[in-house]
N, C-alpha and C positions, 0 to 999 in steps of 0.2 A: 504494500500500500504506500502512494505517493504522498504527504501533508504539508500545505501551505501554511507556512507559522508564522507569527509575527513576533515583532520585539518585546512583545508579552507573553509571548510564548501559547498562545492563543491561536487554536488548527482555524484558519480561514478559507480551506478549502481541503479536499481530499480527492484520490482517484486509486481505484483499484487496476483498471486497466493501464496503460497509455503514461503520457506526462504529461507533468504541470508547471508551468514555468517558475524557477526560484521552488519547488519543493524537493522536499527532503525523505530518501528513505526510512519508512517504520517496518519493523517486522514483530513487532511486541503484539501481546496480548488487547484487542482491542474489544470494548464494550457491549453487550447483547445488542442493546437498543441502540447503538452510535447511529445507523442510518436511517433508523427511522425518528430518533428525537436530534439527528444534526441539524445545527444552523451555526453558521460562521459565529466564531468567539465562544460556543457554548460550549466548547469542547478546550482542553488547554492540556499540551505533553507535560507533564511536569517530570522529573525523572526518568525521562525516558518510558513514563505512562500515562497514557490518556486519559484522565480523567475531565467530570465535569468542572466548570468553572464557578467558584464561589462567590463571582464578583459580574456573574453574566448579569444582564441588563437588558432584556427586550426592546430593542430601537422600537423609537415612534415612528408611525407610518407619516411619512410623509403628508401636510396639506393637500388637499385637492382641492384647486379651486382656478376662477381665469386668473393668466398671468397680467402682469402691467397694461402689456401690448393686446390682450385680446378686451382687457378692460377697455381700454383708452379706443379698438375697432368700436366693443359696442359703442360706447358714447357717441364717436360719430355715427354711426349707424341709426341710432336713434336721434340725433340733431337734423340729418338729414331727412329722417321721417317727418322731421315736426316743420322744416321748413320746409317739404312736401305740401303738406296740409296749411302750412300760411301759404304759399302761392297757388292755393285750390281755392282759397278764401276770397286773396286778392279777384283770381279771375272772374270767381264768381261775384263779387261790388261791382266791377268793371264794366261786367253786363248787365247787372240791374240799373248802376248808373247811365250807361247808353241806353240801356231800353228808356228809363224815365226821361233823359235828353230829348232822345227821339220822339214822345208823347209831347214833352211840353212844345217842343218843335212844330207838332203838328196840329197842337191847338192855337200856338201861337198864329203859324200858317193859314186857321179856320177863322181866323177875328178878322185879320186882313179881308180877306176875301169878301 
């Protein structure tokens, strides 16, 4: 078995088959459940034996959420929506304003006459 260790002496990776870059041969006695309870650092060589680590620490899963840049797309995405709907607004005063032009126009036009 191949073991990626680090300056904690902490197996951050393993392989039975094959190699792994920068690891180190084991031939020692290793753990019933190692491969089914591994996760990088919860294992550490100590003396030349595997043991679990007493100092392991479940990392936090990382945030999920939008980054800066998809934050700052929505905002424009939505600025652009909303000035959408203001020049729907405008066009539509534009032509109730011409329509009522045109009426007063034509009354104006109807007294002349």
């Amino acid at each position: 078995m191949k073991l990626v260790i680090n300056d904690k002496s902490e197996i951050l990776a393993f392989t039975v088959f094959g190699d792994v870059d920068n690891s180190v041969e084991y031939e020692g006695e290793v753990p019933e459940d190692f491969r089914d309870k591994f996760k990088p650092k919860f294992y550490m060589l100590v003396d030349g034996v595997i043991v679990e680590n007493p100092n392991y620490v479940e990392p936090e899963p990382p945030e999920i959420g939008p980054s800066a840049i998809e934050q700052q797309v929505a905002a424009l995405g939505y600025q652009q929506m909303q000035d959408s709907q203001d020049k729907q607004k405008l066009v539509k005063q534009n032509a109730q304003i011409a329509y009522q032009v045109m009426q007063i126009q034509q009354q104006l036009g109807g007294q002349n006459a």
